[in-house]
C-alpha positions in Angstrom: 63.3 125.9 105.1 65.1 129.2 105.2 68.7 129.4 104.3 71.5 131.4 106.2 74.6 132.8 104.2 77.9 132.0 106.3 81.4 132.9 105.8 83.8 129.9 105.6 87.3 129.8 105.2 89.4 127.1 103.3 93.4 127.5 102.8 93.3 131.1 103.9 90.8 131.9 101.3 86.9 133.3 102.0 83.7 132.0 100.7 80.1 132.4 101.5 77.3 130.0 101.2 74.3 129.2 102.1 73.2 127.0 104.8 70.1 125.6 105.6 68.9 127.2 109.0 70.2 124.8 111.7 72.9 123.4 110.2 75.8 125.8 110.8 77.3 123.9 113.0 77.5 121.0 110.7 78.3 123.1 108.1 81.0 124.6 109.9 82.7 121.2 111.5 82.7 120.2 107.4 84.4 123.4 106.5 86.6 122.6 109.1 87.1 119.0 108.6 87.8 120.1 104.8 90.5 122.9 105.4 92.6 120.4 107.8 92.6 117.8 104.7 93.4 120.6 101.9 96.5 121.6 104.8 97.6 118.2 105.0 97.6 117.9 101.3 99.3 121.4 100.8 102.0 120.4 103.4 102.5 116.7 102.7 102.8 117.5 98.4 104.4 119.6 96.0 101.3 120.3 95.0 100.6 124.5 95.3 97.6 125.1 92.3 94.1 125.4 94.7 92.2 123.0 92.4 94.9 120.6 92.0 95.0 120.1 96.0 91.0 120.3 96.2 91.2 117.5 93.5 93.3 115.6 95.8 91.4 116.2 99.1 87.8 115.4 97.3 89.8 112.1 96.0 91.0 111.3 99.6 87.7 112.2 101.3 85.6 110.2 98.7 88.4 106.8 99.2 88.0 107.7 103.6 84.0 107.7 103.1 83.7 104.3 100.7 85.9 103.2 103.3 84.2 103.5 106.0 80.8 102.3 104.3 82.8 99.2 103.5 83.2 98.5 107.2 79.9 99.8 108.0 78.5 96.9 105.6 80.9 94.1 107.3 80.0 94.7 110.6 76.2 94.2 109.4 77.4 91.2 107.7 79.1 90.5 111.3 76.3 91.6 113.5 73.7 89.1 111.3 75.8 86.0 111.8 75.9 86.8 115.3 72.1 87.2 115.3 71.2 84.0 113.4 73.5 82.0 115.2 71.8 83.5 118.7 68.4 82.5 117.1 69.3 78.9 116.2 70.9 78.6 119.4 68.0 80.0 121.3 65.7 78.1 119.2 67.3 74.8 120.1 67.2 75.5 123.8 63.6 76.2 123.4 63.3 72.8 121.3 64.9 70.8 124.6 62.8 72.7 127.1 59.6 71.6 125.6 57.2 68.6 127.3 57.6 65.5 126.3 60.7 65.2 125.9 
């Protein structure tokens, strides 16, 4: 796959990367997505040191995302009760519908 270099900028500072062909828009909403957290961070903290605040954002974006997969897993949790308890119930509907009965 061929790669792309782009210019992205985070807390008024430029960097180029490489991106895989395709995903620049995806690369782009992340960059974005990024620099709003490192703001937010910037603004909301005392914090001024670049690493120090992308320490924090990473930390924050890591705690969002295992959040998020932690939901994700209970509404599978959710969504298979709710699937075995359609079965049984469909299953003993079938059971009452059969002859002889």
């Amino acid at each position: 796959m061929s790669q792309r270099t782009m210019d992205i900028r985070l807390m008024e500072r430029h960097y180029k990367v490489n991106c895989p062909a395709g995903q620049e828009v995806a690369l782009q909403q992340a960059a974005d997505r990024l620099n709003k957290k490192l703001e937010t961070i910037r603004g909301a903290t005392k914090l001024s040191n670049p690493e120090q605040i992308a320490v924090m954002a990473a930390l924050n974006l890591c705690h969002e995302f295992a959040q998020d997969e932690q939901r994700k897993q209970q509404y599978i949790v959710d969504l298979e009760e709710k699937l075995k308890l359609l079965q049984e119930t469909l299953e003993q509907v079938m059971a009452e519908q059969r002859p002889g009965r």
